[in-house]
C-alpha positions as protocol buffer text, in pm:
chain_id: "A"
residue {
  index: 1
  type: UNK
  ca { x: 0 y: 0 z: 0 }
}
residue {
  index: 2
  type: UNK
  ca { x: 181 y: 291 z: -92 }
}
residue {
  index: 3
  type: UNK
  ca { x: 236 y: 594 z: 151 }
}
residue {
  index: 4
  type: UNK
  ca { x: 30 y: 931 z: 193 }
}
residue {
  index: 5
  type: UNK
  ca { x: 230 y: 1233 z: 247 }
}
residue {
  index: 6
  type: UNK
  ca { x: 143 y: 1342 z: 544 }
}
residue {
  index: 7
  type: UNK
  ca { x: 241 y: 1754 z: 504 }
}
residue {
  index: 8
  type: UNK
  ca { x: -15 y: 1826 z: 240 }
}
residue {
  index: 9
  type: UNK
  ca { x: -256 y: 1647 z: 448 }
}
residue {
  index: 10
  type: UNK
  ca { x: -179 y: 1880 z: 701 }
}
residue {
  index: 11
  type: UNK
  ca { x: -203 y: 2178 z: 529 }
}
residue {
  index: 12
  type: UNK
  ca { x: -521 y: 2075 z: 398 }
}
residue {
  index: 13
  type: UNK
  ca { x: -627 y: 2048 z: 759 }
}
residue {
  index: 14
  type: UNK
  ca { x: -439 y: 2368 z: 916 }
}
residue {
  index: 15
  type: UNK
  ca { x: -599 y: 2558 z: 590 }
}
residue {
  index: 16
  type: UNK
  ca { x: -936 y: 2453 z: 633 }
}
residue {
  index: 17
  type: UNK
  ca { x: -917 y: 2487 z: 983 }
}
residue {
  index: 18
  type: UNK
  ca { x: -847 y: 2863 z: 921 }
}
residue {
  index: 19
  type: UNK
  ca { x: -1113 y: 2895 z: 689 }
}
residue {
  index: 20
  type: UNK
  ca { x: -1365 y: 2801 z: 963 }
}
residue {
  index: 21
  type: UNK
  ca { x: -1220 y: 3003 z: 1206 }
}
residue {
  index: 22
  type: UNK
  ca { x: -1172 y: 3351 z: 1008 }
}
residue {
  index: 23
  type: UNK
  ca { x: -1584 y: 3213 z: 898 }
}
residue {
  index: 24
  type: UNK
  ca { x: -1667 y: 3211 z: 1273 }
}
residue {
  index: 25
  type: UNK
  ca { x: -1496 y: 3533 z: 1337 }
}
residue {
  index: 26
  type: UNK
  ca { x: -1680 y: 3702 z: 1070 }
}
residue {
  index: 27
  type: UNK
  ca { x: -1995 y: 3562 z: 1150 }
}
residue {
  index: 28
  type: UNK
  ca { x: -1949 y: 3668 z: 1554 }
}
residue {
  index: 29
  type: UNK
  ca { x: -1864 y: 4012 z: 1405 }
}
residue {
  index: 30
  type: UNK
  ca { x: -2125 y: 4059 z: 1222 }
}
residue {
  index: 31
  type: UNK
  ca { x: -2427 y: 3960 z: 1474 }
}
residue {
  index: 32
  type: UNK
  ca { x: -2260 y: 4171 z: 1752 }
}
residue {
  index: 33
  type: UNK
  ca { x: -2276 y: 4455 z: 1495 }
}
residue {
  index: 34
  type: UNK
  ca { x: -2625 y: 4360 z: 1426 }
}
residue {
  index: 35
  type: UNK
  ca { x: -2690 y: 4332 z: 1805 }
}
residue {
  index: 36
  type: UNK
  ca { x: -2609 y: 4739 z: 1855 }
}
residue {
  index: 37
  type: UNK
  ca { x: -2903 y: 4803 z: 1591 }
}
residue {
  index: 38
  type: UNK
  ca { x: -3257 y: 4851 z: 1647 }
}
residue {
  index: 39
  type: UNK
  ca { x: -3520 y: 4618 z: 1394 }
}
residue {
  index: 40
  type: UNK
  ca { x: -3815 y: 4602 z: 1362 }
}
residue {
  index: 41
  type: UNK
  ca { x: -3962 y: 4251 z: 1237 }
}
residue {
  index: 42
  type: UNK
  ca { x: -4284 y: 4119 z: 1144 }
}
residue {
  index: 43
  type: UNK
  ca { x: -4404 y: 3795 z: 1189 }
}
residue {
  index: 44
  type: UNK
  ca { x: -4665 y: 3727 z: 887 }
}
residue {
  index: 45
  type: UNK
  ca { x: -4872 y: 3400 z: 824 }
}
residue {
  index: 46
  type: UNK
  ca { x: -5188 y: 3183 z: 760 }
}
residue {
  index: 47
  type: UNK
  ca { x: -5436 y: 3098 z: 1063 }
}
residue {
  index: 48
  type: UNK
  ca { x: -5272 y: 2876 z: 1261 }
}
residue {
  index: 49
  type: UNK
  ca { x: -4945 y: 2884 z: 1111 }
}
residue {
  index: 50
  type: UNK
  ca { x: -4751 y: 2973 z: 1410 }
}
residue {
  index: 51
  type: UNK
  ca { x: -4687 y: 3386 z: 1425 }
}
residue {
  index: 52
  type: UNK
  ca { x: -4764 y: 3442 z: 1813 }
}
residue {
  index: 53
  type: UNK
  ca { x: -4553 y: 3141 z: 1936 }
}
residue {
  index: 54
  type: UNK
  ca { x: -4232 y: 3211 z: 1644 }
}
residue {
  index: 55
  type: UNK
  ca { x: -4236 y: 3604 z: 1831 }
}
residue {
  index: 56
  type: UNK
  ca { x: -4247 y: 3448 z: 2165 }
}
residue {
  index: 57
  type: UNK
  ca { x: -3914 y: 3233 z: 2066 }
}
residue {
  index: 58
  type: UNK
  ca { x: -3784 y: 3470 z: 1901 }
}
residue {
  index: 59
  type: UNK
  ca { x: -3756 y: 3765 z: 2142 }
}
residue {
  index: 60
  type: UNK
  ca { x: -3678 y: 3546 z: 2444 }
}
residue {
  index: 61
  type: UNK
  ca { x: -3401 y: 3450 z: 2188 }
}
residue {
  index: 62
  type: UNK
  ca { x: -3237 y: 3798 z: 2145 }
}
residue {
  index: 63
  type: UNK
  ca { x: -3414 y: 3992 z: 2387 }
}
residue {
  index: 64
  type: UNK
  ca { x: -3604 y: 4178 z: 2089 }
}
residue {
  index: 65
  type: UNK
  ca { x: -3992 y: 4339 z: 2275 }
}
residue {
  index: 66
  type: UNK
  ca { x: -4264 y: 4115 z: 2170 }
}
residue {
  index: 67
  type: UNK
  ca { x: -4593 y: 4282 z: 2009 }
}
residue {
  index: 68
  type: UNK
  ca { x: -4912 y: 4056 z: 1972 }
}
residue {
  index: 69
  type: UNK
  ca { x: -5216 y: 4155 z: 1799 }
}
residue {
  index: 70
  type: UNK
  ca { x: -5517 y: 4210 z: 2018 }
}
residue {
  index: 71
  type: UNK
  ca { x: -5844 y: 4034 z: 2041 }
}
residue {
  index: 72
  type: UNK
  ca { x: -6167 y: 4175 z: 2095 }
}
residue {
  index: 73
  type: UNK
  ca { x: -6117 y: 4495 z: 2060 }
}
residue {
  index: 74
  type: UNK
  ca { x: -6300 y: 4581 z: 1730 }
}
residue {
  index: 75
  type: UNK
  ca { x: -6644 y: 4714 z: 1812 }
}
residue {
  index: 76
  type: UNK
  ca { x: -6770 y: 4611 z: 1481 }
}
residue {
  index: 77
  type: UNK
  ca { x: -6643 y: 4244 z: 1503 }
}
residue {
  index: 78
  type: UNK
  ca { x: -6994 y: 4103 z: 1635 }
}
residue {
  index: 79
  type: UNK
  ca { x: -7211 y: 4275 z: 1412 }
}
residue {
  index: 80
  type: UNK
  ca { x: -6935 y: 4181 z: 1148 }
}
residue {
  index: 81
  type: UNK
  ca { x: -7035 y: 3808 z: 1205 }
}
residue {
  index: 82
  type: UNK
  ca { x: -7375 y: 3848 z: 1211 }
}
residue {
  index: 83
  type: UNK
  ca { x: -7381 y: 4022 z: 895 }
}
residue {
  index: 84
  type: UNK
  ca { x: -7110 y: 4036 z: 697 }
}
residue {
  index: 85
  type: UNK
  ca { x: -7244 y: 4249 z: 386 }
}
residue {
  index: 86
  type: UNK
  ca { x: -7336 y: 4513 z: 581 }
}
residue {
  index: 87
  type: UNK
  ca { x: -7033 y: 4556 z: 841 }
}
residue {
  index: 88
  type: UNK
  ca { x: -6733 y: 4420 z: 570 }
}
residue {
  index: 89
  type: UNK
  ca { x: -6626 y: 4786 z: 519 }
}
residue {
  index: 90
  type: UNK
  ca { x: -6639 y: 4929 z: 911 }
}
residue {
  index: 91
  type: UNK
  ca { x: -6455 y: 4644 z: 1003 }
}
residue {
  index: 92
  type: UNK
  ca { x: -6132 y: 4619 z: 794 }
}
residue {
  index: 93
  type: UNK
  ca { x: -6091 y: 5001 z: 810 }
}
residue {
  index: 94
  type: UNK
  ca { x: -6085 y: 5019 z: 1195 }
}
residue {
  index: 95
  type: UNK
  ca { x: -5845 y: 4699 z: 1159 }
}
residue {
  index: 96
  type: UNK
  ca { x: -5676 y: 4955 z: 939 }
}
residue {
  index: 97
  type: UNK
  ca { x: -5657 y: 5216 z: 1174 }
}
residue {
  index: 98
  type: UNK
  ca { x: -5551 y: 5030 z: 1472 }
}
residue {
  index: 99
  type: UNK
  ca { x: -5249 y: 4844 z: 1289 }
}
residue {
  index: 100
  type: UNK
  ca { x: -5113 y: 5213 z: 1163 }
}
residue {
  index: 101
  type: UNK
  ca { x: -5159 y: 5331 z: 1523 }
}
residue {
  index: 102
  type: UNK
  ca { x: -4962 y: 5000 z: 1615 }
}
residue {
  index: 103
  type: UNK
  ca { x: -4681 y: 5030 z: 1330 }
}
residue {
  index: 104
  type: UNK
  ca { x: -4600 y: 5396 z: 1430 }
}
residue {
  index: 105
  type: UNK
  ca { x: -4566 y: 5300 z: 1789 }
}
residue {
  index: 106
  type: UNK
  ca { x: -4327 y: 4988 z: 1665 }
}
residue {
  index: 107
  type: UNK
  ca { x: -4115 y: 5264 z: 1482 }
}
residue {
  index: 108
  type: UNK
  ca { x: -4077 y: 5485 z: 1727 }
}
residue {
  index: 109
  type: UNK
  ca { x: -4019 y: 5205 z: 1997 }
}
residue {
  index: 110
  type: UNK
  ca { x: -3659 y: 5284 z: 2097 }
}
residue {
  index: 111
  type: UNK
  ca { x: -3554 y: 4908 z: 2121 }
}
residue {
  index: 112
  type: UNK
  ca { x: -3593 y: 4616 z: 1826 }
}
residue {
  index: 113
  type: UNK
  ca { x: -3936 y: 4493 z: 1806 }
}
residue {
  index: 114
  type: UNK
  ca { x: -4091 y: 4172 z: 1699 }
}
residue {
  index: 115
  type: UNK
  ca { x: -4529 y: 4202 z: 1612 }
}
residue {
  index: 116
  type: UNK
  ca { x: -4705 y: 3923 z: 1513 }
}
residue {
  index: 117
  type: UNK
  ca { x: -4909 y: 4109 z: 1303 }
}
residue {
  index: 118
  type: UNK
  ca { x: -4831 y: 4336 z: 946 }
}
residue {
  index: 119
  type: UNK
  ca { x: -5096 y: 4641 z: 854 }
}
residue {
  index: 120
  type: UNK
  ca { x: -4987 y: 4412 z: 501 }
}
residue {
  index: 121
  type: UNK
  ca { x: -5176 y: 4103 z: 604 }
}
residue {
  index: 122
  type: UNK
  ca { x: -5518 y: 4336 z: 687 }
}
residue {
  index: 123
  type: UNK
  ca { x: -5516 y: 4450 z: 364 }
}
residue {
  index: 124
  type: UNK
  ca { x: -5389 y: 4193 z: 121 }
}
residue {
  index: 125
  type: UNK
  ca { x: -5479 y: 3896 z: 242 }
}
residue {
  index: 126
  type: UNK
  ca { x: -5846 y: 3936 z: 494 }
}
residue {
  index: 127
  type: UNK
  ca { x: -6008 y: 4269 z: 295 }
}
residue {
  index: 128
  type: UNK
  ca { x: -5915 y: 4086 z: -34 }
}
residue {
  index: 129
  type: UNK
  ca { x: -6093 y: 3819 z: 67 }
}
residue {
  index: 130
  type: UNK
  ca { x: -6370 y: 3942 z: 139 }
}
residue {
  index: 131
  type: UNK
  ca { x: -6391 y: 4133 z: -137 }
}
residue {
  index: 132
  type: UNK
  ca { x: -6346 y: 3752 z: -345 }
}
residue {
  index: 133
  type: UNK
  ca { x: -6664 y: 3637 z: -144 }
}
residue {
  index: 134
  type: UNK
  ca { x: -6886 y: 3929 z: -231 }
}
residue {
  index: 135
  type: UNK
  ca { x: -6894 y: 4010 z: 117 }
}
residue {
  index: 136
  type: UNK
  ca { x: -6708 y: 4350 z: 25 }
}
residue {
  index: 137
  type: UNK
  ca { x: -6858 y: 4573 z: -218 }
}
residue {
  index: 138
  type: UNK
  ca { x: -6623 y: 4627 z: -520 }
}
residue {
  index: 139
  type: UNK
  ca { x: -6693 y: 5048 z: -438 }
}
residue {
  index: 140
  type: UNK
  ca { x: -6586 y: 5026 z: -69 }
}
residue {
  index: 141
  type: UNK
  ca { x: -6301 y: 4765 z: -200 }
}
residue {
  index: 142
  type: UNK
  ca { x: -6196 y: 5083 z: -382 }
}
residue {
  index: 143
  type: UNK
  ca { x: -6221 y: 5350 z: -114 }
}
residue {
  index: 144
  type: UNK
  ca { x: -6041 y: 5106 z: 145 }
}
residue {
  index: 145
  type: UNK
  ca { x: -5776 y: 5017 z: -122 }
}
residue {
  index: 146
  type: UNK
  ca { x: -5706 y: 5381 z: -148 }
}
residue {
  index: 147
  type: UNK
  ca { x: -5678 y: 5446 z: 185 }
}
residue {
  index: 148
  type: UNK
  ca { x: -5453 y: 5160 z: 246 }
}
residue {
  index: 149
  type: UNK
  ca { x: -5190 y: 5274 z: -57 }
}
residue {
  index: 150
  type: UNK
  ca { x: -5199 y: 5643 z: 109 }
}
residue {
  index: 151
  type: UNK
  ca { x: -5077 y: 5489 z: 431 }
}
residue {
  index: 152
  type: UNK
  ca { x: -4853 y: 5335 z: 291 }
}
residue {
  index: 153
  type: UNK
  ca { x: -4662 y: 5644 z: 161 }
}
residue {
  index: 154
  type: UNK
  ca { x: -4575 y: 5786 z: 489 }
}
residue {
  index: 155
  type: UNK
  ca { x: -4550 y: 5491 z: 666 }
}
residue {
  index: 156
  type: UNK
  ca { x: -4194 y: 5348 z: 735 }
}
residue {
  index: 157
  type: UNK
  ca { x: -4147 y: 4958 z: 628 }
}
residue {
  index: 158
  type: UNK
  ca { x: -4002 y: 4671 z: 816 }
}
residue {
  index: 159
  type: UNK
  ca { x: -3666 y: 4573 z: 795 }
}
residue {
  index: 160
  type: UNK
  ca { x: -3795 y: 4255 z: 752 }
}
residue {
  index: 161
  type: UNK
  ca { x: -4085 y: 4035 z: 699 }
}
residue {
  index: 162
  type: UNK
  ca { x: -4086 y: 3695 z: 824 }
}
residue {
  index: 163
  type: UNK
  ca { x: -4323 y: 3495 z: 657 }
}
residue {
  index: 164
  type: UNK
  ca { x: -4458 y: 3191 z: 751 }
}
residue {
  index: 165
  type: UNK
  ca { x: -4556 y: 2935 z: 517 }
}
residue {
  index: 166
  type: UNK
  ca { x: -4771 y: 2611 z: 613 }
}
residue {
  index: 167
  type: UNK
  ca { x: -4979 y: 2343 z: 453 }
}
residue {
  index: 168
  type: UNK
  ca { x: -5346 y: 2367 z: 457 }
}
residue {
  index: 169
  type: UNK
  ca { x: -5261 y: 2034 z: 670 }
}
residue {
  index: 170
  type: UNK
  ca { x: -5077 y: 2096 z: 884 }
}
residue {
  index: 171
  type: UNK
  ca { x: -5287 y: 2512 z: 975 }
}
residue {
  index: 172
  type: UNK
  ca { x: -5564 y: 2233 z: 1065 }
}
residue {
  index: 173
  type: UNK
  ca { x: -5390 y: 2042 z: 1290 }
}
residue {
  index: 174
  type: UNK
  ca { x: -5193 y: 2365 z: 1491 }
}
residue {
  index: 175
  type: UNK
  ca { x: -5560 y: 2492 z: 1507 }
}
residue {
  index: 176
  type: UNK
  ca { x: -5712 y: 2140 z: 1638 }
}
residue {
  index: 177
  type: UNK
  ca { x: -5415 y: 2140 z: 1884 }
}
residue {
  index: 178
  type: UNK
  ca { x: -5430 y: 2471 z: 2014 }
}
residue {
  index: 179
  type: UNK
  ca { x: -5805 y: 2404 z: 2128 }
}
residue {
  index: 180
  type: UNK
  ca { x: -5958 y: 2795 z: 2049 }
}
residue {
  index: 181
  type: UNK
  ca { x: -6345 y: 2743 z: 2028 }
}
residue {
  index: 182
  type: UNK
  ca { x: -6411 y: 3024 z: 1796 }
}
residue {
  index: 183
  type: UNK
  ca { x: -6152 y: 2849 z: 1548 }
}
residue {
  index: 184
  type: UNK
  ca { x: -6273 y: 2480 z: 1508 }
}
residue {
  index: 185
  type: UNK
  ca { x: -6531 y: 2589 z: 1257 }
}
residue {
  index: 186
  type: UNK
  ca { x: -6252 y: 2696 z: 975 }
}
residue {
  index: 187
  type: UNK
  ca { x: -6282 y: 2525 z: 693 }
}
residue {
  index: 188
  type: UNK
  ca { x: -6029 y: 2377 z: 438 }
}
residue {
  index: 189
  type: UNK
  ca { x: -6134 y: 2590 z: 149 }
}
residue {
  index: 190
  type: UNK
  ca { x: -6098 y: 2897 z: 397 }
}
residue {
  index: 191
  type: UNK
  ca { x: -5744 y: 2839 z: 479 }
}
residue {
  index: 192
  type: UNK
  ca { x: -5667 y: 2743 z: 89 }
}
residue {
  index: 193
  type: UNK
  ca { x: -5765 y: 3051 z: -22 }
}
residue {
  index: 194
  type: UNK
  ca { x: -5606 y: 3255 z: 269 }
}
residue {
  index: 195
  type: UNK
  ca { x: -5299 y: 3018 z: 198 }
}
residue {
  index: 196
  type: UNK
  ca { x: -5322 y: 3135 z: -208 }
}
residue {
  index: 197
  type: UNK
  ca { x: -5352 y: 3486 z: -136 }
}
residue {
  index: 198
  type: UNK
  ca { x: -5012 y: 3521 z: 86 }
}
residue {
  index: 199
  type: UNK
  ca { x: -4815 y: 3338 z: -136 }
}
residue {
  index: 200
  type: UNK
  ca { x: -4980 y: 3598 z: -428 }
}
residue {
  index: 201
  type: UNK
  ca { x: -4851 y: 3878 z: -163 }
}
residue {
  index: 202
  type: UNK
  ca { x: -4532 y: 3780 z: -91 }
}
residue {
  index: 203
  type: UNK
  ca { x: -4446 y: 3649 z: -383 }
}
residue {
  index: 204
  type: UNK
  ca { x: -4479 y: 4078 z: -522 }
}
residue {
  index: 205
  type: UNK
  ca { x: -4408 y: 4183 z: -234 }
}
residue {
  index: 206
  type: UNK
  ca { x: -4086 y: 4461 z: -207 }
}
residue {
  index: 207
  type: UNK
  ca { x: -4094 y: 4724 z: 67 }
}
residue {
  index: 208
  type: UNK
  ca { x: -3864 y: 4508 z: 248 }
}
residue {
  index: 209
  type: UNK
  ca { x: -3639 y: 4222 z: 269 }
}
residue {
  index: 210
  type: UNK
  ca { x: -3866 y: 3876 z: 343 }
}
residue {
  index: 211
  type: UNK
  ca { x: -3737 y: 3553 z: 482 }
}
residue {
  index: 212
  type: UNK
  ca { x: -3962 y: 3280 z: 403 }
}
residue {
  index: 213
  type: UNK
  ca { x: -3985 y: 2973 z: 697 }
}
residue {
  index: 214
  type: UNK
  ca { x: -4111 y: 2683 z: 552 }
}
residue {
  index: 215
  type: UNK
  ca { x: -4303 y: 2561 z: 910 }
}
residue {
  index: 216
  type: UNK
  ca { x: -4395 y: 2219 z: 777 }
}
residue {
  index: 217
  type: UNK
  ca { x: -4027 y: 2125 z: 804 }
}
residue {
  index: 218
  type: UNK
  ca { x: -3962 y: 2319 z: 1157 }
}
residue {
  index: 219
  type: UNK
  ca { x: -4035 y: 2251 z: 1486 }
}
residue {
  index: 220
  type: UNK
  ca { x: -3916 y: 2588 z: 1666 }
}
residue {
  index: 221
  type: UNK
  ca { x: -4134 y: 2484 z: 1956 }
}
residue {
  index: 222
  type: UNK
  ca { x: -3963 y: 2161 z: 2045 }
}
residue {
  index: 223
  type: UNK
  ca { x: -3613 y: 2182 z: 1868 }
}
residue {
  index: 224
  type: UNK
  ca { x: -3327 y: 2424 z: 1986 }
}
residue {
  index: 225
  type: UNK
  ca { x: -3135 y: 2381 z: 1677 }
}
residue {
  index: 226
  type: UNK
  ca { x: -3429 y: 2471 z: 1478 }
}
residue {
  index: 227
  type: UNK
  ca { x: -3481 y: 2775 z: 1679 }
}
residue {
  index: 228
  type: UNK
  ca { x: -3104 y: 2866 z: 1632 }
}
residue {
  index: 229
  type: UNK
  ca { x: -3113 y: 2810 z: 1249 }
}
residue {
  index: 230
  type: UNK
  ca { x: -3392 y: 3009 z: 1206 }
}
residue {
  index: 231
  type: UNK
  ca { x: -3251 y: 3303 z: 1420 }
}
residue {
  index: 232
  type: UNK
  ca { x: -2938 y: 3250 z: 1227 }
}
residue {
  index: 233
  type: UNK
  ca { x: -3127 y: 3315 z: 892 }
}
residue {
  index: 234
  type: UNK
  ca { x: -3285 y: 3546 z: 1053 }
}
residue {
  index: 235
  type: UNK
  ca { x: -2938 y: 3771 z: 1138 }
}
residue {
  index: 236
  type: UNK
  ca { x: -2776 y: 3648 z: 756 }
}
residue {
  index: 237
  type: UNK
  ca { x: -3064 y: 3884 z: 638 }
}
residue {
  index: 238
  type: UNK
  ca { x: -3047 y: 4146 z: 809 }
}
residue {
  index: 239
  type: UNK
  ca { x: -2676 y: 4199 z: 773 }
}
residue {
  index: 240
  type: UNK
  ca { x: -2760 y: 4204 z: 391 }
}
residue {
  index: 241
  type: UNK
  ca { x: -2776 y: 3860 z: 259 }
}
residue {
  index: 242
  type: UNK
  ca { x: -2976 y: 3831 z: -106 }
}
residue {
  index: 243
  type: UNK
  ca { x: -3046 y: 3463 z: -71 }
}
residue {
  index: 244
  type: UNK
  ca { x: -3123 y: 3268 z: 273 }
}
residue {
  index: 245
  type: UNK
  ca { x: -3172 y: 2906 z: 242 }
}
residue {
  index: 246
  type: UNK
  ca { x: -3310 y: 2659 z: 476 }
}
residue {
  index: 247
  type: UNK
  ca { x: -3234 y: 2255 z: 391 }
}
């Protein structure tokens, strides 16, 4: 059997060695740097696709604030449900209204911030929806759509969206397991068209950077290194990273 020599071998070794530590080194530099800077980041998603519990891992994770969306307090949302026609226009705009009040607050929040909620996801995913199931007048469609784009203009984006993206599957299970009564009546075809309009969103979608989760294939609940490969991703774009790749 003939004989390896052994000094290339070892420069192969000392040099790739190097590599990985100058890589580390980088890397460290880099999220410290990141660490001195204030974000803010959204958490966007389906029903059920995990936004509340991502931004509760997520800012124990780097000490970011939490923000999650509020229930019950839209006076319209009873009279929205018991008839849709005639309360689909009140309803989105004072949704509206209260997520500009909340995304001016996140801006001017002196430390990095983590919602679980975009003004985005009021407007082009649940008002465009309704508008698909006649439930919103293609008029007021209009009037809110113009409202919406005006806001837009003067207020300041992200720095980055995290979207969530989920089988109609497995929304229906995370909904099952999470037990809330008032969500065991959503249907398939509900969540497939919700599911159709997000990924017609973000798929245009350019006011800011987006890093895309694919949730079917992480547990960030359960797993640590999930959790740390995610966060990871999470720092890779914000330090200016075009492409982000989980797998």
């Amino acid at each position: 059997m003939p004989l390896v020599p052994l000094v290339p071998l070892v420069r192969g070794w000392y040099a790739g060695m190097v590599w990985q530590v100058a890589s580390d080194r980088g890397r460290d530099t880099v999220n410290h740097a990141l660490e001195m800077k204030k974000f803010v980041v959204v958490v966007a998603g389906n029903i059920g696709a995990g936004k509340s519990t991502l931004v509760a891992r997520l800012s124990e994770k780097l000490g970011w604030m939490p923000f999650y969306e509020a229930v019950g307090e839209n006076p319209y949302l009873a009279d929205f449900y018991r008839d849709m026609p005639a309360w689909s226009f009140h309803s989105p705009v004072f949704f509206l209204a209260r997520q500009l009040r909340h995304q001016l607050a996140l801006a001017q929040h002196p430390a990095s911030v983590i919602p679980d909620r975009c003004l985005y996801e009021d407007a082009e995913i649940f008002a465009a929806n309704l508008r698909l199931q006649g439930a919103l007048s293609e008029r007021d469609y209009a009037v809110y759509r113009e409202l919406y784009v005006a806001i837009l203009q003067y207020l300041p984006p992200p720095d980055l969206v995290i979207y969530l993206r989920a089988s109609v599957e497995a929304l229906l299970a995370r909904i099952t397991l999470r037990g809330r009564d008032f969500e065991q009546a959503i249907s398939r075809e509900y969540l497939a068209r919700l599911n159709d309009l997000y990924e017609g969103w973000i798929a245009d979608f350019t006011l800011c950077p987006v890093l895309t989760l694919p949730t079917d294939d992480l547990n960030f609940v359960d797993n640590e290194a999930h959790l740390d490969l995610i966060v990871q991703k999470l720092r890779d774009k914000l330090a200016g990273k075009e492409e982000v790749v989980f797998g």
